[in-house]
N, C-alpha and C positions, 0 to 999 in steps of 0.2 A: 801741591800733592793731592790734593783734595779734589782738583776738577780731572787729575789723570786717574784716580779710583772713578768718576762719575762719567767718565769718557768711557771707562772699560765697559762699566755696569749697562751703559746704553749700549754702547757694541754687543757684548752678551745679547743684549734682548732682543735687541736689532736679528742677529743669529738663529734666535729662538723663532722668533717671526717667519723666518725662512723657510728653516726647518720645517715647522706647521705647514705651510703651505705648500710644498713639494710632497712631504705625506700624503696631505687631502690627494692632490694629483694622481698618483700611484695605483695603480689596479691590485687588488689583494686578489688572490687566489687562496679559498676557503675551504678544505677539503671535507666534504661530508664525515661526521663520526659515526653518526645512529642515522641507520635507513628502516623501512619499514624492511626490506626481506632483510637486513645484518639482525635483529634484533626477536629474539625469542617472546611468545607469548605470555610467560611468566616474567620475563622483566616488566611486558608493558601494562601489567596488571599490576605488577608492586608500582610503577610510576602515575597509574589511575589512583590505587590508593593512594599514596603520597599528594598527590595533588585533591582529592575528595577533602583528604584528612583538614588541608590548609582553607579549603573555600568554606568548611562545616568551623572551625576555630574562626574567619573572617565574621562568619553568620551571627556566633556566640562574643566576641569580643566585646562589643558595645556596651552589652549585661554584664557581663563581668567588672568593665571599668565603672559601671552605675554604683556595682556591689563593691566596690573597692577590693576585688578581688584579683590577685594576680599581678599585674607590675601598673604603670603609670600612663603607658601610650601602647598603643598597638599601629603596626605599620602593616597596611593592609597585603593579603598574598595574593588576591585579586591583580592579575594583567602580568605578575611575575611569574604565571607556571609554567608559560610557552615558551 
């Protein structure tokens, strides 16, 4: 009973294996959301602030964690606002 559960389990992954590799293959088609002419000059100013706000909090973090102020770790926002 034991090696026809261990037989499934390897079939399953075996599956899995597959599946992954016919994805990879696969051409996605990505359809643009935000283009520069869809997109109003007031959104792209709240999305500069929003992003100012996170590189000015990356700048200050280090101090804070000195100060023991604030939480334990900080995960930088750098490389994530693009």
């Amino acid at each position: 009973m034991m090696e026809t559960a261990e037989k499934k389990k390897a079939s399953k992954a075996k599956n899995n294996k597959t599946a992954n590799i016919r994805s990879r293959n696969e051409k996605l088609e990505v359809k643009q959301r935000y283009t520069p002419e869809s997109v109003d000059a007031d959104t792209f100013k709240a999305w500069y602030d929003l992003m100012l706000m996170g590189r000015k909090l990356d700048d200050k973090a280090p101090n804070y964690l000195k100060q023991a102020l604030g939480w334990s770790y900080h995960a930088p926002y750098a490389g994530h606002d693009a």
